[in-house]
C-alpha positions, -999 to 999 in steps of 0.1 A, spaced: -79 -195 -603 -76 -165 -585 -91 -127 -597 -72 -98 -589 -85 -62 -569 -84 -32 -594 -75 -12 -567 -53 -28 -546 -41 -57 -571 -44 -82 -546 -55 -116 -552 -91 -127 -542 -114 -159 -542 -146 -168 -542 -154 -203 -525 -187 -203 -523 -205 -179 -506 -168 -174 -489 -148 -143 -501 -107 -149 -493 -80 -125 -500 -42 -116 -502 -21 -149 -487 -54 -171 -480 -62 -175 -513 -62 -215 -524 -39 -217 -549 -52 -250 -558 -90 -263 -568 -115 -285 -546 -112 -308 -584 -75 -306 -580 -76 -318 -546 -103 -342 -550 -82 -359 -581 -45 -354 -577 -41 -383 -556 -10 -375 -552 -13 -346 -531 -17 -341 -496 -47 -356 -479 -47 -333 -450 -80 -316 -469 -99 -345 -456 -98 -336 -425 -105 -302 -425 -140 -283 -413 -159 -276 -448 -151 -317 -452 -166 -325 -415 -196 -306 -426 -203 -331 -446 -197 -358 -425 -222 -339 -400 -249 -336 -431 -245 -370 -440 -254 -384 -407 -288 -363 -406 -294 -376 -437 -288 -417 -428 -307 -403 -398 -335 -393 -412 -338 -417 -437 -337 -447 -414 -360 -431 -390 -388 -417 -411 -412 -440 -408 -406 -453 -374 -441 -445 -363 -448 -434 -324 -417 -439 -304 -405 -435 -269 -369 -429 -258 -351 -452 -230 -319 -438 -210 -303 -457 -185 -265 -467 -173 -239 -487 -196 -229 -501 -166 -263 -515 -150 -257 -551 -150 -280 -581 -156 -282 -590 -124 -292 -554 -112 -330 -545 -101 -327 -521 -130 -320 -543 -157 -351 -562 -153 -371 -532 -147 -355 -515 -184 -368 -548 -199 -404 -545 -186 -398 -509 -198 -390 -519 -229 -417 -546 -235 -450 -521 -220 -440 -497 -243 -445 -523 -271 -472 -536 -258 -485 -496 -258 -481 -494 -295 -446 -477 -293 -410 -490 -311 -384 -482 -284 -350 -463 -288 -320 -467 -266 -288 -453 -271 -281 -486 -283 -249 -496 -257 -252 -528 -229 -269 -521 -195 -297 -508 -191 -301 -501 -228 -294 -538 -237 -321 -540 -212 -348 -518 -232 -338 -532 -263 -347 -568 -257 -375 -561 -239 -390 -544 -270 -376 -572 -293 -388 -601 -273 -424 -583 -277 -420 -580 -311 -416 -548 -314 -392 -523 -331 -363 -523 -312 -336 -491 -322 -301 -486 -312 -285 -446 -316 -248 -456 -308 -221 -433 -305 -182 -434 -316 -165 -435 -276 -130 -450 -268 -144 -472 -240 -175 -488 -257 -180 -507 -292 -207 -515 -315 -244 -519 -312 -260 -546 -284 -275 -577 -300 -311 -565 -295 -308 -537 -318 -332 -544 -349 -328 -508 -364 -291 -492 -353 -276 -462 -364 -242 -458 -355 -231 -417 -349 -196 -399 -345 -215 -363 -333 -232 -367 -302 -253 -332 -314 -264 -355 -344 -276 -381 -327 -291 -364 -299 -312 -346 -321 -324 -380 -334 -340 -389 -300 -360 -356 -299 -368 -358 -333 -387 -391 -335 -392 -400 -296 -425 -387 -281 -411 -391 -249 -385 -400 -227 -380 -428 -200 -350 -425 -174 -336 -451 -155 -305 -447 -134 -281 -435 -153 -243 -416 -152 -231 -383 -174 -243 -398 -203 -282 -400 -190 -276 -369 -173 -273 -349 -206 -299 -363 -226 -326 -355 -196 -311 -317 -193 -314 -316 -234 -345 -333 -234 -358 -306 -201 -341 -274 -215 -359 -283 -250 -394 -286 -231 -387 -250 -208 -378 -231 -239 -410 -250 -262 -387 -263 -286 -410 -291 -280 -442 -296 -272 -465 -323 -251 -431 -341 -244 -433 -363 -212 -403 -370 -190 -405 -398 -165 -377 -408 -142 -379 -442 -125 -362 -448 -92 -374 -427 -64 -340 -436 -47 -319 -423 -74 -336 -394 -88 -351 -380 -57 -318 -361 -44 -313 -344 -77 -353 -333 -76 -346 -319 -42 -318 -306 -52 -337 -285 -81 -364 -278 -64 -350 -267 -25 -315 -252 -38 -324 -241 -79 -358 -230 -78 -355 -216 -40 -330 -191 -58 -350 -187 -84 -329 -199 -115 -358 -222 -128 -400 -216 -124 -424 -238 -102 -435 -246 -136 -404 -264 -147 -404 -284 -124 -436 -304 -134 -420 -311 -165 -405 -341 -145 -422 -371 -131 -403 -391 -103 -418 -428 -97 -412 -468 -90 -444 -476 -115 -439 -487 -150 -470 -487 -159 -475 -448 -149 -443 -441 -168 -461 -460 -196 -496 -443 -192 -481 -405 -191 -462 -415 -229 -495 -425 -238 -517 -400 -226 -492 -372 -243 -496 -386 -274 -532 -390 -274 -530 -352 -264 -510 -343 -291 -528 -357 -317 -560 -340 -303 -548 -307 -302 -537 -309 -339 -499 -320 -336 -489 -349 -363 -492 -380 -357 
């Protein structure tokens, strides 16, 4: 129900912390709307609802994730097939980091994320899969023992930083492309700390790291500095090594475990 100005007589509303006024006043109550099946259902749909949608997939986030323990994160292509040099190297990927102490999250599609995934499951490890709601992929891949399944790609990103000590990136599209510029802006702004980002494929990677360093930092958009938060190499087991010597840095300068 809706009060009325002394001074002006107009109608006003509190929703919340919201003040509305004049013609925007609701006529109608959240209960009413909630209730009265029989009206429209258009409410459903609008932002204050998708707010809660947004909340509740922090929450099932969260929750699922807690205790997770030390994790590192694996990007890679959708499209990288089993037959591809990468594939096999996202499974021994995958499996070393398992064998390092680490549960492994992918974004939880095929490719070179299927590839992680079983490599961390066939080593008995945790194995975690962070889908997302797209119009040209479905579902979780089969070697997904923990999978969350997102419609807000801001949600779920901030799931990788959030329990991931580090991140591993194979050859990848847009997709990988965002998480790494996420995961680098993130580091260059200490938003997080003692976070180590390892690209492997020389081949791949190496144009965009010339690119950064002979065109970007040449014109001085990005530091010298920012561009040792990147690591270029073929070698697994350095990739491995630099996840595990961050954490055992972190925990030794006081950051939780």
């Amino acid at each position: 129900m809706a009060d009325h100005d002394a001074s002006t007589g107009d109608p006003y509303q509190y929703q919340g912390p919201v003040i509305i006024r004049g013609d925007q006043v609701d006529r109608s109550t959240a209960d009413q709307r909630l209730l009265d099946t029989r009206g429209p259902s258009d409410w459903v749909h609008t932002d204050p609802w998708r707010v809660l949608r947004i909340q509740a997939e922090f929450v099932e986030g969260f929750g699922a994730l807690a205790q997770l323990g030390p994790a590192v994160a694996v990007f890679g292509s959708a499209r990288t097939r089993p037959e591809d040099a990468a594939y096999g190297i996202a499974e021994e990927v995958g499996r070393k980091l398992v064998q390092a102490g680490y549960a492994v999250i992918t974004g939880g599609g095929p490719g070179a994320m299927e590839a992680a995934n079983k490599g961390a499951s066939e080593a008995g490890g945790v194995s975690v899969g962070l889908g997302i709601e797209l119009p040209f992929e479905s579902g979780l891949n089969p070697w997904v023992d923990v999978g969350i399944h997102f419609r807000y790609f801001f949600a779920r990103k901030t799931m990788f930083v959030k329990y991931a000590e580090g991140f591993i990136a194979l050859p990848g599209g847009l997709g990988t492309f965002d998480e790494l510029f996420e995961a680098l802006t993130l580091v260059q702004t200490q938003k997080i700390t003692t976070f180590p980002i390892v690209l492997l494929g020389t081949s791949y990677w190496g144009g965009l790291v010339d690119w950064l360093r002979d065109t970007v930092l040449a014109e001085g958009k990005i530091s010298a500095a920012d561009l040792k938060m990147i690591t270029v190499s073929d070698d697994v087991d350095l990739a491995v090594r630099l996840m595990v010597e961050a954490s055992r840095h972190h925990v030794s300068s006081g950051g939780p475990t």
